[in-house]
Structure formats: structure tokens, C-alpha cells
C-alpha positions as CSV (number, residue, x, y, z in Angstrom):
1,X,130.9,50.5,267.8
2,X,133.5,52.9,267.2
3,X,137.2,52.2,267.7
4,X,137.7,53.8,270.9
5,X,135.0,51.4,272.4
6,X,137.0,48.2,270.5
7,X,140.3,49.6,272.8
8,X,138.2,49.9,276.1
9,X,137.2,45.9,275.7
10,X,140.2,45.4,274.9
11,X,141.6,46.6,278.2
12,X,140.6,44.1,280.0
13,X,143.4,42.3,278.9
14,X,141.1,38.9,278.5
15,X,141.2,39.6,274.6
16,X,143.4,38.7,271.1
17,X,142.1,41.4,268.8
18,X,141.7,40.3,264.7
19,X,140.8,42.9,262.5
20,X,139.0,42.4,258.7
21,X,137.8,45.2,256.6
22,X,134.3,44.7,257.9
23,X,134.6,42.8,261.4
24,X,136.4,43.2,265.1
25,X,137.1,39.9,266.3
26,X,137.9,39.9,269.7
27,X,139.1,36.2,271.4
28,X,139.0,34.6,275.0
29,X,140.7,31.5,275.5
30,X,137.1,29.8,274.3
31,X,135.6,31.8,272.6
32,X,135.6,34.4,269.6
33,X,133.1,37.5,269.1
34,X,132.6,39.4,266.2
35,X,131.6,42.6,265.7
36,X,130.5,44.3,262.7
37,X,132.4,47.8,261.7
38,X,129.7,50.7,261.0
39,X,130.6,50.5,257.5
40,X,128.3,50.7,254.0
41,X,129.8,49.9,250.5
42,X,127.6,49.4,247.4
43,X,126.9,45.7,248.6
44,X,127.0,45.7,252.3
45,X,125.0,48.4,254.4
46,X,126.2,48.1,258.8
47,X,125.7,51.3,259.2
48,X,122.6,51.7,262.2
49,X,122.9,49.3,264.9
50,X,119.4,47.9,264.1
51,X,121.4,46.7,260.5
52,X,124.2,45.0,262.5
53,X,122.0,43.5,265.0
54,X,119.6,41.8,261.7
55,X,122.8,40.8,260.1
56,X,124.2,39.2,263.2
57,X,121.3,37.2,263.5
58,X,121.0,36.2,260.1
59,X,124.5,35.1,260.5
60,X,123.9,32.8,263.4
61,X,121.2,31.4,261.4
62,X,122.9,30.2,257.9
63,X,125.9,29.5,259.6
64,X,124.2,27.1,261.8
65,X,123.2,24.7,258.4
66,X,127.3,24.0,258.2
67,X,128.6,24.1,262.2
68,X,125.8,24.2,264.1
69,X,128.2,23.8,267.1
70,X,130.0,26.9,266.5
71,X,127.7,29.3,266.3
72,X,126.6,30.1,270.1
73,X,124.2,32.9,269.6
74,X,123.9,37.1,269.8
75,X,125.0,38.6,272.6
76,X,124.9,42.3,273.5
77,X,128.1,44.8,273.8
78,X,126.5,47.4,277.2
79,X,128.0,50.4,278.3
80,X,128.2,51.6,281.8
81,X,129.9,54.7,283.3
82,X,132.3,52.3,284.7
83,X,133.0,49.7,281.9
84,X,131.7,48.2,278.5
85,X,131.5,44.4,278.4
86,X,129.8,41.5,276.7
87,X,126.7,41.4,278.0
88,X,125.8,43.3,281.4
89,X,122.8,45.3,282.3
90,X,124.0,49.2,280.5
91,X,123.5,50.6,277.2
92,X,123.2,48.6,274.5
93,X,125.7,49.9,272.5
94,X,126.3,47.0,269.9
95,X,125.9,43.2,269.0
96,X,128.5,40.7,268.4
97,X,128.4,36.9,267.0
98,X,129.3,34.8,269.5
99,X,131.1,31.7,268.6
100,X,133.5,28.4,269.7
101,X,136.9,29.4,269.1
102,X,138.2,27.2,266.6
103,X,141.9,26.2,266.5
104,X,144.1,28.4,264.5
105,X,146.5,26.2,263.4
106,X,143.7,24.0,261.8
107,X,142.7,26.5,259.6
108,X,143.2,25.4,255.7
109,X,144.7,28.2,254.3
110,X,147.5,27.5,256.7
111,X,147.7,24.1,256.0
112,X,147.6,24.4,252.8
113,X,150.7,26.7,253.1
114,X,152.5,24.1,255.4
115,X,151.4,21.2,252.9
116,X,148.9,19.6,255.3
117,X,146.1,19.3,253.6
118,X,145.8,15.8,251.5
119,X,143.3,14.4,249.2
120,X,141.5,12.5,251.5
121,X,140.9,16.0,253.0
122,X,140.0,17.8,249.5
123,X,137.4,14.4,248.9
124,X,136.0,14.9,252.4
125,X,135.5,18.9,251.6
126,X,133.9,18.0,248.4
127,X,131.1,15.4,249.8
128,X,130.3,18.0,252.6
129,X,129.7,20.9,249.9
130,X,127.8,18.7,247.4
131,X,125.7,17.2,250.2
132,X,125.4,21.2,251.5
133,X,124.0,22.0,248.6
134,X,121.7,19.2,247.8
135,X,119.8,20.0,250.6
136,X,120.0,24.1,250.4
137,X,117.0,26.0,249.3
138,X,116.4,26.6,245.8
139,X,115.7,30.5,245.0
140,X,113.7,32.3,243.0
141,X,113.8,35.7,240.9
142,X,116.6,36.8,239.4
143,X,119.5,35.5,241.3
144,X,121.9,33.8,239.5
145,X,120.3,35.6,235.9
146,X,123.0,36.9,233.4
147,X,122.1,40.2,234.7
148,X,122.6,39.8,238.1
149,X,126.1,38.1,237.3
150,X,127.5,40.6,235.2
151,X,126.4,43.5,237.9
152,X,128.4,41.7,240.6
153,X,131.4,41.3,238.6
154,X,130.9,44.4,236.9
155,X,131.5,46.0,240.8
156,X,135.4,45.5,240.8
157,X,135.1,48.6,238.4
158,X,134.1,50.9,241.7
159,X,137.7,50.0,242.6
160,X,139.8,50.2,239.7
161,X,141.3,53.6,240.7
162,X,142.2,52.3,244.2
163,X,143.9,49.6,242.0
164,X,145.7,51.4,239.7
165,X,147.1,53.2,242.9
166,X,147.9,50.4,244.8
167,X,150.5,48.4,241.8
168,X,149.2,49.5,238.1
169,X,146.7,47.1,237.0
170,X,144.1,49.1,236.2
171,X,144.0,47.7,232.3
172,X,143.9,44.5,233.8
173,X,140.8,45.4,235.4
174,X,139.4,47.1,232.2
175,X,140.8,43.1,230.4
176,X,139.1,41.6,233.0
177,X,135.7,42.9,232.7
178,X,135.2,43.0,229.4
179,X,136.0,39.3,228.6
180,X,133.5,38.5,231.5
181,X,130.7,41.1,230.0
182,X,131.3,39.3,226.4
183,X,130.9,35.8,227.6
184,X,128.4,36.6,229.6
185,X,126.7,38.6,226.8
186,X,127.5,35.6,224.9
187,X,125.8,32.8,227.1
188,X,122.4,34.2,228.6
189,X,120.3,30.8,227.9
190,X,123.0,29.1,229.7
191,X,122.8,31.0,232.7
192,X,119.2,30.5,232.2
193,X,118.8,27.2,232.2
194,X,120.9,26.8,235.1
195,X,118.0,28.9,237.0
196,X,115.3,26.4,235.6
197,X,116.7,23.6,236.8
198,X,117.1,24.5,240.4
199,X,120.6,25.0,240.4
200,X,120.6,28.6,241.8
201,X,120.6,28.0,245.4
202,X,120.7,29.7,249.2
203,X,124.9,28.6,249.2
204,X,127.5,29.5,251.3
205,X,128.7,32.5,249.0
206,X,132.6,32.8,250.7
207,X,133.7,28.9,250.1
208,X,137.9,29.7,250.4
209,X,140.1,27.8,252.7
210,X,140.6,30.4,255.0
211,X,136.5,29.6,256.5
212,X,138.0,26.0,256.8
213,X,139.0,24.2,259.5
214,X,140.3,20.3,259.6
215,X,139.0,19.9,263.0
216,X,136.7,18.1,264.6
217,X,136.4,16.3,261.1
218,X,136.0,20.0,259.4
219,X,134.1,22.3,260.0
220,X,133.0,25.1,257.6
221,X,132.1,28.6,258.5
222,X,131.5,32.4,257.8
223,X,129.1,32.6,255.3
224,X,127.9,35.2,253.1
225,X,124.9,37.0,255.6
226,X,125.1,41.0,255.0
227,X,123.6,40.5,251.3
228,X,121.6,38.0,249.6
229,X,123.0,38.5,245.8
230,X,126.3,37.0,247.3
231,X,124.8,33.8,248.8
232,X,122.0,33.0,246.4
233,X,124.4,31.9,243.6
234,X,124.7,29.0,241.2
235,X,126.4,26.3,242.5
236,X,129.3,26.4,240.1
237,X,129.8,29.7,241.5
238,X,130.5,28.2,244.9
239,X,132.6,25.7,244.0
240,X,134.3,27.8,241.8
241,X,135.5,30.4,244.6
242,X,137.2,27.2,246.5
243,X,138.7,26.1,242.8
244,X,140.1,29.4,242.6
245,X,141.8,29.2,245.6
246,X,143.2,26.0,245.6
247,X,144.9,27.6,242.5
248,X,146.1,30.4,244.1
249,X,148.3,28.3,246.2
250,X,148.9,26.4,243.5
251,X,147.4,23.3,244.3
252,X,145.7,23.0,240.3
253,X,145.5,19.6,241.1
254,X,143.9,20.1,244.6
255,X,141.4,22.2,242.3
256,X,141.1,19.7,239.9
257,X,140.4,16.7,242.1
258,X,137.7,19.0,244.4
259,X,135.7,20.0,241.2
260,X,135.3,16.7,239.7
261,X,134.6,14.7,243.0
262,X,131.5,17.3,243.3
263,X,130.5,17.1,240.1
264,X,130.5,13.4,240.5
265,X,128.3,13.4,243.5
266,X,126.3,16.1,242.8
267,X,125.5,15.1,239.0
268,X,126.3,18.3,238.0
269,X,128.4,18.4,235.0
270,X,127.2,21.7,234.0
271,X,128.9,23.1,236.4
272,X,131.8,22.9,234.4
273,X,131.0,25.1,231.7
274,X,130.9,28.0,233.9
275,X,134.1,27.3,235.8
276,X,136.2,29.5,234.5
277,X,134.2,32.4,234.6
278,X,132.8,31.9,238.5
279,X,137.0,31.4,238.8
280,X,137.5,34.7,237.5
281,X,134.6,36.1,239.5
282,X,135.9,34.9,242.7
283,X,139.8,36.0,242.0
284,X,137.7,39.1,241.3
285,X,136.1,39.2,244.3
286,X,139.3,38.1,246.5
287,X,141.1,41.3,244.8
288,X,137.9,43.6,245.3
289,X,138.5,42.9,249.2
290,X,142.3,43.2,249.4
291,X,141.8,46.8,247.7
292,X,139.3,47.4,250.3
293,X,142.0,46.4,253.1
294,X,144.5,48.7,250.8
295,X,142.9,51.8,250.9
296,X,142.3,51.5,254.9
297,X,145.7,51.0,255.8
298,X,148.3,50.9,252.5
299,X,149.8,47.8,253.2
300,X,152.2,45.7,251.3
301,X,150.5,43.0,252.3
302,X,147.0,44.3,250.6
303,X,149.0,45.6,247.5
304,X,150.9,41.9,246.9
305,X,147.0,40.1,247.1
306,X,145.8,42.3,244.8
307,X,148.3,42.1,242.4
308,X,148.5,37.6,242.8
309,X,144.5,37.9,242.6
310,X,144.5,40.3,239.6
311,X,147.3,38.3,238.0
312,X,144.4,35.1,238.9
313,X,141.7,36.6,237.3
314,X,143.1,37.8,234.0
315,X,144.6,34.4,233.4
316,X,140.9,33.0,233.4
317,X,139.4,35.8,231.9
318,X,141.6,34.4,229.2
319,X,140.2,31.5,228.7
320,X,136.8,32.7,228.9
């Protein structure tokens, strides 16, 4: 899909239009669909139609594990000399994700903002992720390995000029990398060990409150599809990216209380020991996108998350 063709759908007048740095989100009064930009970066690859047909598949599937009643299916985006619409008999000229449109204004981050969201809501979040992952697939190779960690966090490097451009913090980056290379250096077996004992796992990989809703009980969504190094994580690192941003609204105890009531039903107390560094990985990662969203339209809004997620990141990298 190109732009032009996102405007022509959009004439119909029956749409709201949300833009990401890698979707279209186009929403009807029931129902959202998603389309995938033509976009490759170093760890996500939409660019043939084939690609972003797989990946929307793929993201029906997982998805379906946490909210089996959002996710509605694939449908096709056709082209006629008259019109382009969802479905129809022309062209196939894309895919989109079809799914229940979710209520807004029970989305977490927002509630979290409006001070909402209690503890009963943080305990509830934390018995569906450790029951989540109890039951997710245990991978193989060398997903969650040292290795594989380091070159994921090592990634934020490919956009330390963009950056430095946007508010000045590339030495913060350079801070930030090296005291995650050194601890990683520093605790290999660790890492390896974790992988023995089954606690790399087919996750989630995006865990943050804005794929939350507090409706309909909650309901989780949005996770990781387009690559597999994302998703097939240690559990700490999952948790981690939802610790992290109950911090970044500064709700440490929020953080606090989610952590230990998952390590206490998952009897995973290991998870702990890499908490700060999955933190910093995820601040990382948050920072990673807003520079993304930076350099495609210089916002202010981009520059300020990178700077609050940099600022993140280099106060765990400190304790690391």
C-alpha cells in the first residue's frame, strides 16, 4: 500500500485513520484494520506484499493465544477502476488485520495517566502474563543466548546519530551500551542457564500498557509477529518491558507489586537478576521506536520520548 491508496479508503468517509511507524490503522465504528507500511529496517522486512500478507497471518495467529476474540481474521484490500475497499472482487493490492475495535478510553496507558488503574488491576495483569507464559512454547537455539541479547540491544547504536539530532544524547547511548555489553559480557552462564531450564519462551515480545485494555476483564494484544528474535525472549525480558513502563509513569510501585506477584506465581525468582538489564533493554527499545517516529516526521512529541526513555535507560544501565 502506498499513501495515496491509504487517502482513497479513507474517502469514504466511514474511517478514523491512526498512524505508527510501521502500521495504517484505519477504524469503523466496529471494527479496526491494520495495515502494514512497505517498510524494511535491520529487524523487520514488509517490503513485498507476499511479506505483509505472512506477517499478517502470523499476527492473527499469536495474537489469538491472549484475545482470541479480537482477532477476526485477514482480509484483502482490492482495487478497481472505480474504488479500492476492504475486500471486493479487484486487485489485490494489500492485506490488512482485521480486528474488534476495542474501546479507547480503556486503554492502560491512559488510564494509567488518569490514575485508573489499581492494584487489583496490576494483580489481575500479573496472573494473566504468568499463566501466559506457563503455558507458551519453550524455544530452542539460540534465542535468548548472551549473544543474541547483546545484538538486540546493541541495535539502538544504528540510531544514535538520529538521536544526537533529535536532543544530544548520543553519549548516553554510547553509556548505555557499554554497561549492557559489560554485564552481559560479565554473566553469559546466567543467560545460559536461563535457556536450560525452559525459561526462553514463544512470549508476547511488546508487554507495555499501551497493548492493554481494562475491558471485558482485559484483554491483551499486539504482539511481537514481524520477527522472531523479539518474541522468543526470556521471560524476565517480558515482564521487564511492562516494569519499565509502569516506571515511566512513575508508578515504581505499580512496577514493584507486578514483578513480585509474577514471580510469585510463576516461581521464577530468577527473573529478578536480570531485571534491570531487560529494563534497560526495553527503555532501549521504547527510545529505538520514538527515533524511528522522529526521523519520519520531527516531532516534539518523538524528540520528548526519546529523551524520557533515554533518560530511563541510563538510570538502569546504572545499576547494572
Amino acid at each position: 500500500m502506498e499513501r495515496q491508496q491509504i487517502d482513497a479508503l479513507m474517502k469514504s468517509g466511514r474511517y478514523e485513520l491512526v498512524e505508527t511507524h510501521i502500521s495504517w490503522l484505519l477504524m469503523d465504528g466496529k471494527n479496526v484494520y491494520k495495515i502494514k507500511k512497505p517498510l524494511k529496517f535491520s529487524f523487520l522486512d514488509f517490503s513485498t506484499l507476499e511479506k505483509r500478507k505472512m506477517f499478517c497471518e502470523e499476527e492473527v495467529r499469536l495474537n489469538r493465544r491472549l484475545s482470541p476474540d479480537v482477532y477476526l481474521g485477514v482480509v484483502t484490500i482490492t482495487l478497481t477502476p472505480d474504488e479500492i475497499v476492504f475486500g471486493g472482487n479487484g486487485e489485490i493490492v494489500d492485506y490488512a488485520v482485521k480486528m474488534k475495535r476495542l474501546d479507547q478510553k480503556t486503554m492502560m496507558d491512559k488510564s494509567l495517566r488518569e490514575g485508573k488503574v489499581t492494584e487489583a488491576d496490576i494483580k489481575k495483569l500479573s496472573v494473566i502474563v504468568a499463566d501466559f507464559h506457563k503455558k507458551a512454547e519453550v524455544v530452542k537455539g539460540d534465542y535468548g543466548s548472551p549473544e543474541t541479547v547483546w545484538r538486540q540491544i546493541a541495535d539502538l547504536g544504528a540510531f544514535r546519530d538520529a538521536i544526537e539530532e533529535a536532543c544530544g544524547f548520543g553519549a548516553k547511548v554510547d553509556f548505555i551500551l557499554e554497561k549492557s555489553k559489560s554485564f552481559i559480557d560479565a554473566n553469559g552462564a546466567l543467560f545460559r542457564k536461563r535457556m536450560a531450564d525452559g525459561k526462553v519462551k514463544d512470549c508476547h515480545g511488546d508487554l507495555h500498557s499501551g497493548n492493554i485494555f481494562l475491558q471485558d476483564g482485559m484483554r491483551i494484544v499486539d504482539c511481537i509477529e514481524f520477527n522472531r528474535d523479539f518474541r522468543c525472549i526470556d521471560v524476565a525480558s517480558d515482564i521487564s518491558f511492562m516494569a519499565m513502563d509502569l516506571d515511566f509513569f512513575g508508578k515504581e510501585d505499580f512496577s514493584k507489586l507486578f514483578v513480585d506477584e509474577y514471580v510469585a506465581r510463576a516461581h521464577d525468582d530468577g527473573a529478578r537478576t536480570l531485571l534491570s538489564l531487560y529494563k534497560c533493554y526495553r527503555a532501549n527499545v521504547r527510545a529505538k521506536v520514538a527515533a524511528i517516529e522522529w526521523t519520519q516526521n520531527k516531532n516534539k512529541g518523538s524528540e520528548e520520548r526519546i529523551r524520557k526513555y533515554i533518560l530511563l535507560a541510563e538510570r538502569y544501565a546504572k545499576l547494572l
